[in-house]
N, C-alpha and C positions, 0 to 999 in steps of 0.2 A: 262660673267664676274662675274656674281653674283652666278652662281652654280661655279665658282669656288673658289670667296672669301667665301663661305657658305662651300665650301671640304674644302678648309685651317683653317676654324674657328674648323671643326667638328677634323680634324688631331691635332690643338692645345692642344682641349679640352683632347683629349683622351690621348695625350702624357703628358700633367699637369695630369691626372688623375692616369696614370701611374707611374707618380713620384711619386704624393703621398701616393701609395699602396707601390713601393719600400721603402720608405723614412721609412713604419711600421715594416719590416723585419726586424729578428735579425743579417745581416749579415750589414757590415758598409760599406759605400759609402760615395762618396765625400761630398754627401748634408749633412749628419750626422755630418763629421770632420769641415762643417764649422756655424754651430747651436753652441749659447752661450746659455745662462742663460736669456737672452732678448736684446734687441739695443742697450741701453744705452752704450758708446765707454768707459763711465768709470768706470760702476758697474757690470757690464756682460764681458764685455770682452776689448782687445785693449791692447795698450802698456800703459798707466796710471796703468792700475791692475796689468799687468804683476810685472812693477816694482817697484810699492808698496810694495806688495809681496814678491818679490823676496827680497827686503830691510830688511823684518822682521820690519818694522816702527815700529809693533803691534805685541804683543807674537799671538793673536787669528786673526787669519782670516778675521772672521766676522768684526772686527770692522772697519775697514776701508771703508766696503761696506755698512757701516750703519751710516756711517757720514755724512754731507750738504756738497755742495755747498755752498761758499761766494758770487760766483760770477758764472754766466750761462756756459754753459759747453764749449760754444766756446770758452770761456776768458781759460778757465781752458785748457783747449786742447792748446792752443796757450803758456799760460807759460809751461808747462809741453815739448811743442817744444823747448822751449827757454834756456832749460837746455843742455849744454855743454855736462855732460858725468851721462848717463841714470842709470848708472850701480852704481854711487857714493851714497852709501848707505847715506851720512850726507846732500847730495845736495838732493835726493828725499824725505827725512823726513822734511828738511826745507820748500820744493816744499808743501810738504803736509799741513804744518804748517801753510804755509801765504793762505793755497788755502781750506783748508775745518774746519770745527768747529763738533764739538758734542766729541761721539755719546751720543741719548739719547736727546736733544734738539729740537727737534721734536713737545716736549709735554710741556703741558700747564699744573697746578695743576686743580687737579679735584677733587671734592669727591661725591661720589655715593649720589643720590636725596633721592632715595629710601633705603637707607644701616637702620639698627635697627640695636637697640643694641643688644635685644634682644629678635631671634627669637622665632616663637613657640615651633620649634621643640626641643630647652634646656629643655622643661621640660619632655619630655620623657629620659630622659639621667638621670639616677640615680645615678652614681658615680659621687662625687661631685669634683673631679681632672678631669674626664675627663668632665664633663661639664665648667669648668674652662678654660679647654683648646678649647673645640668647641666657646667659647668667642672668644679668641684668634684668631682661624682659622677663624672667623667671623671677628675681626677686621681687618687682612690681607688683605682682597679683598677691601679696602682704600689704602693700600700700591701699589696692585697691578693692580689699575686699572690707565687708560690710557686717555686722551682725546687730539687732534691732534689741533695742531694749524693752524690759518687761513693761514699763510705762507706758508704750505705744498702743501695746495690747489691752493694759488696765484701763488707760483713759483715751481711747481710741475718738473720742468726741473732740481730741486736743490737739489732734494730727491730721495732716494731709497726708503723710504717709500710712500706707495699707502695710500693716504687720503680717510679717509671716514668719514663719517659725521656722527656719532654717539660713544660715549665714548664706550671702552671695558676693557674685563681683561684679562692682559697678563700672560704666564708662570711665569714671572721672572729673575733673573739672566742677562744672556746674549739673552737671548729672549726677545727682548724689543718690538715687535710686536705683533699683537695676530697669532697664529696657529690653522690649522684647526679643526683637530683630539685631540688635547689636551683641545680645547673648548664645546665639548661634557659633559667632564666630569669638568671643571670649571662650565658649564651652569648648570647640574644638584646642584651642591652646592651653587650658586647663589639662583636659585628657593626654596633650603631648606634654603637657609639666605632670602625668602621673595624678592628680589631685582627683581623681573619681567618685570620693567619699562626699567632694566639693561637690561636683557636677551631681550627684545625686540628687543630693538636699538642694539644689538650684531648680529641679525637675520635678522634685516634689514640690516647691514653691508654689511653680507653675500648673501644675495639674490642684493644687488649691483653689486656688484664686480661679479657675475654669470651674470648678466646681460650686464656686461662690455666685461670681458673677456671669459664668455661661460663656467665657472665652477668656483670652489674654490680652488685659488693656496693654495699651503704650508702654508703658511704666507701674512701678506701685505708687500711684498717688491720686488721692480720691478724685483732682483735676482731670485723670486720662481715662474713668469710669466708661466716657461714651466713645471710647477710640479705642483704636488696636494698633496692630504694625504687620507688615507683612510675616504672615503663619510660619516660624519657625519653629515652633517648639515638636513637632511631629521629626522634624529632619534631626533635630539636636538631639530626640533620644533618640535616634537611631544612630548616630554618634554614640553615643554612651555604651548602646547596646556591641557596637563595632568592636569599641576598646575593653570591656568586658565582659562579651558571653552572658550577662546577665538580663537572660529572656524573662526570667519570674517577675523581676522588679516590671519591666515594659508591659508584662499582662496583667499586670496589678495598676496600672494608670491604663490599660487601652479606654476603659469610657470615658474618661476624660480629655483623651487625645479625640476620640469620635465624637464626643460634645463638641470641644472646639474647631474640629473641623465644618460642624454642622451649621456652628454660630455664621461662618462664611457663604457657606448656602443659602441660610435664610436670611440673613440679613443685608449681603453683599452682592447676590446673585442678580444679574441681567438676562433677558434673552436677545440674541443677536443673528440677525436674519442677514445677509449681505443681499444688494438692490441686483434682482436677478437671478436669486435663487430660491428653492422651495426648501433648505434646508437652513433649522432654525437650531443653534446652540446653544449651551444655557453655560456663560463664565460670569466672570467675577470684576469689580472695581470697588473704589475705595467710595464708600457714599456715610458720611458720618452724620446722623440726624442732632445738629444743636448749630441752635441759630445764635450765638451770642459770641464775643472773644475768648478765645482761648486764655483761661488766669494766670498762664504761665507767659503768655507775651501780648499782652492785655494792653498794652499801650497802644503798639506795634498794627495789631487790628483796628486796634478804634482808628488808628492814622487811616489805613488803608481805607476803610466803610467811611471814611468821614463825607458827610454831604450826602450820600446817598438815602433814598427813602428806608422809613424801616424794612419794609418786606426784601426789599435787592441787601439792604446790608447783610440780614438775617443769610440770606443765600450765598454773598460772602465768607458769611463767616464759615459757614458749614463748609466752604468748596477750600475755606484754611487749614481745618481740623482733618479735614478729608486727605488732603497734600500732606501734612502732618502725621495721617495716617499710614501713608505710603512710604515712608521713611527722607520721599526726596521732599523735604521743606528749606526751600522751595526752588521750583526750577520753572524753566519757558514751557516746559512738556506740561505743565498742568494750563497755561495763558492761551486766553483766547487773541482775537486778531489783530488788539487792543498792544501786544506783549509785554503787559504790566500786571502787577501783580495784581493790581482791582479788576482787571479780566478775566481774575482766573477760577475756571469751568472744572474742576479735579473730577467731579462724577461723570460728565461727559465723556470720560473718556476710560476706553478698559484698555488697562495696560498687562502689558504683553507678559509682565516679569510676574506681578501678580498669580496670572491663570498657571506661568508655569510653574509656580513655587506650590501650589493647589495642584498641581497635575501630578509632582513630584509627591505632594501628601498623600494623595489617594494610591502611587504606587506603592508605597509604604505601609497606606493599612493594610491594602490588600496582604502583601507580607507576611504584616504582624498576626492578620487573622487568620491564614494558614496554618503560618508555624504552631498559635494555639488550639488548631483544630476546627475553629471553627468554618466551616464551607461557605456557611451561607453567605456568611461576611464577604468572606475571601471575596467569591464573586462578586458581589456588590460593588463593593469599592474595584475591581478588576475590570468591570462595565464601565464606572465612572471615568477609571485611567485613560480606559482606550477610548471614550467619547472626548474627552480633554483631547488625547492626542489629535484626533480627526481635527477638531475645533481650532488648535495650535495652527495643523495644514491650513485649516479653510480660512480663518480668519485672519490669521496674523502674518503669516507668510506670504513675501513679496519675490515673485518669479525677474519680474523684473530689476527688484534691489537687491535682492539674493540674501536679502536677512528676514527675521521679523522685524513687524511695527505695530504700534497701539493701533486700537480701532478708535474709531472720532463717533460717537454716535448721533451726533448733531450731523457731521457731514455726511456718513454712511460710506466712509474711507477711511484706509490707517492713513497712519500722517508721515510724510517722505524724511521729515527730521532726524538726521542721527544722535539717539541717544544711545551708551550704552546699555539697559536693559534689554536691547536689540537680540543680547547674546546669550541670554538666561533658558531660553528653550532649548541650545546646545549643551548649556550647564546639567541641567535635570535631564540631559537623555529623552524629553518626548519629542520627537521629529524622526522622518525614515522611518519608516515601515518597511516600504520596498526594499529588498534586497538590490546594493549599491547604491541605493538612496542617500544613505549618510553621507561616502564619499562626495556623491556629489554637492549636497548641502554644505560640505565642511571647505570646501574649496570654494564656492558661489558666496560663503559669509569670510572667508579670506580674503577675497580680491573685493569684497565690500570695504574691510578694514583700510584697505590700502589706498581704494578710491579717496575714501572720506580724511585718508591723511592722519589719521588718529596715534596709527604706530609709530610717528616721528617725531615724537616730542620727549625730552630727555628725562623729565619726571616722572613718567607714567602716561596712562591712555585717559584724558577728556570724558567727564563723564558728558557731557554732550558740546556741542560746535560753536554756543549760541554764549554771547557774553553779556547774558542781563545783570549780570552783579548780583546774583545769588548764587547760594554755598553750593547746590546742585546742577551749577552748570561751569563753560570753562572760564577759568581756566583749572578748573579744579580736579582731582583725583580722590576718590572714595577705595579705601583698603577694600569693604567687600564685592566692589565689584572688580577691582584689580585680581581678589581672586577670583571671582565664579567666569572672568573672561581667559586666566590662568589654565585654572583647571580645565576648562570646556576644551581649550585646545589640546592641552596637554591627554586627554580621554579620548581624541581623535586617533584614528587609526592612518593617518596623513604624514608623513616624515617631517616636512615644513609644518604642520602645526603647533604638532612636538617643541622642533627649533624655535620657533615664535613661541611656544608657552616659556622655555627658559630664555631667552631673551630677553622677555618681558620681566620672566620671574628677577633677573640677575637687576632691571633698571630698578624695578621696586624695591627691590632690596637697597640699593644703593640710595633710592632717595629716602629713605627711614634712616639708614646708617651713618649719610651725612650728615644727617637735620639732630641727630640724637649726639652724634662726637661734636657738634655745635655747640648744642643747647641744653644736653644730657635731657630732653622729652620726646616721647611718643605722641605724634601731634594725630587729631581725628581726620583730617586730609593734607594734602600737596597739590603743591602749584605745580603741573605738568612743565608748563615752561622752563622751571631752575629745580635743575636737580638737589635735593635739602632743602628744597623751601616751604614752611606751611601753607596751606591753605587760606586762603577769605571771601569774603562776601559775607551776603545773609544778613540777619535780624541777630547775633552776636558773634562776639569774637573769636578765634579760632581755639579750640580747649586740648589741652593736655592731658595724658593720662595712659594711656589711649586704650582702653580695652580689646577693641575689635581690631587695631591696630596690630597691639602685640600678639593676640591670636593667629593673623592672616601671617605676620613674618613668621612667626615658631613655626607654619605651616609649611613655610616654603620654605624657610632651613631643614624641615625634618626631609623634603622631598628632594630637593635639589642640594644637601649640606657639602657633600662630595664635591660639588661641581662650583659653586657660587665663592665669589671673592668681594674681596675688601677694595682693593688696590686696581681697578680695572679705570681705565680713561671713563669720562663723561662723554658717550657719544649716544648719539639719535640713530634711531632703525632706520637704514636707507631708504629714500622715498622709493615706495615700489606702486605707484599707479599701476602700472603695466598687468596686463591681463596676459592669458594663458593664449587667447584667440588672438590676441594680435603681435606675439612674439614671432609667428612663424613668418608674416609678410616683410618685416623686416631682415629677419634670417636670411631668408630669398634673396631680395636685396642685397644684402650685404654678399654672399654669397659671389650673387651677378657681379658686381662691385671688381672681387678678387680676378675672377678669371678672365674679367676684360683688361685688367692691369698685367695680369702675365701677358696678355694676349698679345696689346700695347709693347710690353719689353723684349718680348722675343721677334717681331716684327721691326722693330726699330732701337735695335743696339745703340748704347750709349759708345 
């Protein structure tokens, strides 16, 4: 009897184990079509959000799934039964009316312990307009910081917000939560406004909520339970750690930094063979398991999946959540051959910025476990680094484009499109190994830049060429990649990359400094094309605030404050197509050109 309740345990185990390995595949099954957003019957999924929704109560999505509870959800479930006819657009907005409050009441008034007026770093800033405005950008992070009231905590059944016990600072706008990946680059401008005591409790937030639910979703709100963002929190305390010396606190979270790294591996990881090689490496893509809309743009989705069968929508939705995941919602780089958004394939495809933001983590623990002694770690993660880096060379690096590019694993090729995420592997330092290698990497993605024309536009560099009319493509510009393509050059040991990092840096500054003596806002992007002009496209409208925003300028005021002006003309980086190989046949030329023209005047006097 017990060898064969011990065979029935062992046949359970293996068929659960089974699901679960089907459940990661990109082909859709039943378990996929019936995966929400999380449990919750009235933030994630059920018939309450359907027909919220479907009412329009609210022009934006989001807000409905970011409103309280009055009363516990069975009270709420039980009037929402109690309604005659579900579909009566005036009877569910009233439904809504007597039954939830906000959004946005959540929070209690708070203002930063630690905020100054005025940091150190203004006095490196010589332009007396733009240190005017790093004031400014200084006094925003009072506007935009957050602290959660005891409520959220007590009756946690009446919120989509996930309570945590420590004040933060949000995007902005319609982001009235914090994010993960946009908190990176808030954190770094925090630390240059001195507020560290901030940045702590931001970090202990986040090494909670890891310890809760086993990584770092999107946001705090129980809707982003099955999503992440690209792994910043590993790099962000090491910020922390930069600006403060303070190792004790960083080895007091390392297992929660090593949890969440881990969640990436097991839950994200691919293996990646190129056609023709016997060498297999194991990185990362965004693969988000829930087949249903997202409750925060729940309309938005149904449009897109509409007509299609259930199983294809369900694989929709996930490949929305999954883009969503990646931070770029939405761009052509996730669209199949279709270039519409019901095309779009996001687990197909490993992108490049991901692995290195993962390559960059594993440098880090390695680091971290050093410094605490410990060896074995060290190595560990030290093996992991340098297998990433190889994989960066093998997989992602185009000899012939002279950048990185995602891998297509449907094609079994990157993909020749320029985006910028191209340049994130310069950013993080994994590439060149070879001694002189770097140089020549750092010249081969220069004369890439200039090919694709991307330098020439007076707002900023395109996050990518392709004009689908979404927020992640052009004509648009994103602060954090404006910096990580900043900085990368700027870390180059290149004199012109140098030049071209302040260059850059001086354009971006100026399209922030226009758009803000305009409109007195910090917009979340720019239109490359006009200098000061917001951003648009996408699934809502362009927001204010700007967290990651005013983080990237405090950056590049504390770096470049000396050198950067107010007052400089609107102009465009001169088109530099021209390569280094083909300057010299001209040269020649020209050269030939001179000396047959003396040759001419000395022969035949005027």
């Amino acid at each position: 009897m017990l060898a064969m309740t011990l065979s029935r345990w062992i046949e359970l185990t293996v068929l659960f184990a089974f699901c679960l390995l089907a459940s990661s595949t990109v082909g859709a099954d039943q378990a996929l079509k019936d995966v929400g957003a999380c449990d919750s019957e009235i933030y994630c999924d059920g018939p309450v959000l359907q027909a919220v929704q479907d009412a329009h109560v609210y022009n934006d999505s989001k807000t409905f799934v970011d409103l309280n509870m009055l009363h516990d959800p069975d009270k709420v479930l039980s009037a929402f039964g109690n309604l005659t006819d579900k579909t009566d657009g005036d009877a569910v907005k009233r439904f809504v009316e007597a039954n939830f409050d906000g959004p946005a009441t959540e929070f209690t008034s708070w203002t930063p312990t630690d905020w100054k007026p005025s940091p150190s770093m203004f006095s490196n800033i010589r332009d007396t307009k733009l240190r005017a405005w790093a004031s400014d950008l200084n006094d925003l992070w009072k506007d935009l910081g957050r602290k959660i009231t005891d409520d959220v905590k007590n009756n946690a059944q009446r919120y989509s917000l996930m309570s945590v016990d420590n004040p933060f600072v949000v995007p902005g706008g319609r982001f009235r939560e914090f994010y993960y990946w946009d908190s990176y680059w808030i954190i770094k401008g925090l630390l240059l406004s001195e507020m560290t005591n901030t940045v702590k409790g931001m970090l202990l937030n986040f090494a909670s909520i890891v310890d809760k639910l086993g990584f770092v979703p999107n946001g705090n709100r129980v809707y982003y339970e099955r999503r992440s963002q690209p792994p910043f929190l590993i790099p962000s305390v090491s910020e922390y750690l930069k600006a403060t010396g303070d190792f004790p606190f960083v080895q007091s979270i390392l297992p929660s930094l090593q949890r969440e790294y881990e969640f990436w591996m097991a839950n994200r990881s691919v293996d990646v063979t190129r056609p023709g090689s016997s060498t297999t490496h194991t990185l990362n893509r965004y693969n988000v398991f829930m087949g249903k809309p997202r409750p925060e743009s729940y309309r938005e989705d149904v449009e897109t999946a509409s007509g299609l069968p259930e199983a294809e929508a369900a694989e929709v939705y996930s490949n929305l959540a999954s883009a969503a995941e990646s931070g770029w919602d939405f761009s052509g780089r996730w669209f199949g051959e279709q270039g519409t958004l019901r095309s779009i394939r996001t687990k197909e495809i490993v992108p490049v910025d991901l692995n290195s933001v993962l390559c960059l983590n594993e440098k880090l623990l390695a680091d971290f476990y050093e410094r605490a002694g410990n060896a074995t770690k060290a190595a560990e993660f030290s093996a992991a680094h340098q297998a990433r880096r190889a994989a960066i060379r093998d997989i992602f690096w185009s000899d012939a484009t002279g950048a990185w590019l995602d891998y297509d694993l449907k094609s079994s090729a990157n993909n020749n499109k320029f985006y910028l995420s191209s340049i994130v592997p310069m950013w993080v330092g994994c590439y060149g190994e070879d001694a002189g290698k770097k140089e020549e990497i750092d010249r081969a993605v220069i004369n890439y830049l200039k090919r694709e024309g991307v330098l020439d536009h007076p707002g900023g560099v395109p996050t990518s060429k392709q004009n689908t009319g979404q927020q992640w493509d052009y004509p648009n510009a994103w602060p954090p990649l404006q910096h990580m393509l900043i900085e990368a050059l700027a870390n180059s040991s290149l004199e012109e990359a140098k030049q071209l990092a302040f260059d850059l840096a001086q354009k971006w500054t100026l399209t922030n400094y226009r758009a803000y003596e305009e409109n007195q806002v910090m917009y979340e992007k720019y239109d490359v094309t006009n200098q000061g002009v917001p951003g648009h496209g996408g699934e809502y409208g362009v927001q204010a605030g700007f967290g990651w925003t005013n983080g990237v300028i405090l950056t590049l005021l504390d770096t470049y404050g000396d050198r950067l002006q107010s007052d400089v003309p609107t102009t465009t980086h001169p088109p530099t197509t021209v390569t280094s190989a083909s300057i010299k046949p001209r040269l020649y030329f020209s050269t030939l050109i001179l000396i047959l023209s003396l040759m001419f005047i000395l022969l035949f006097p005027l």
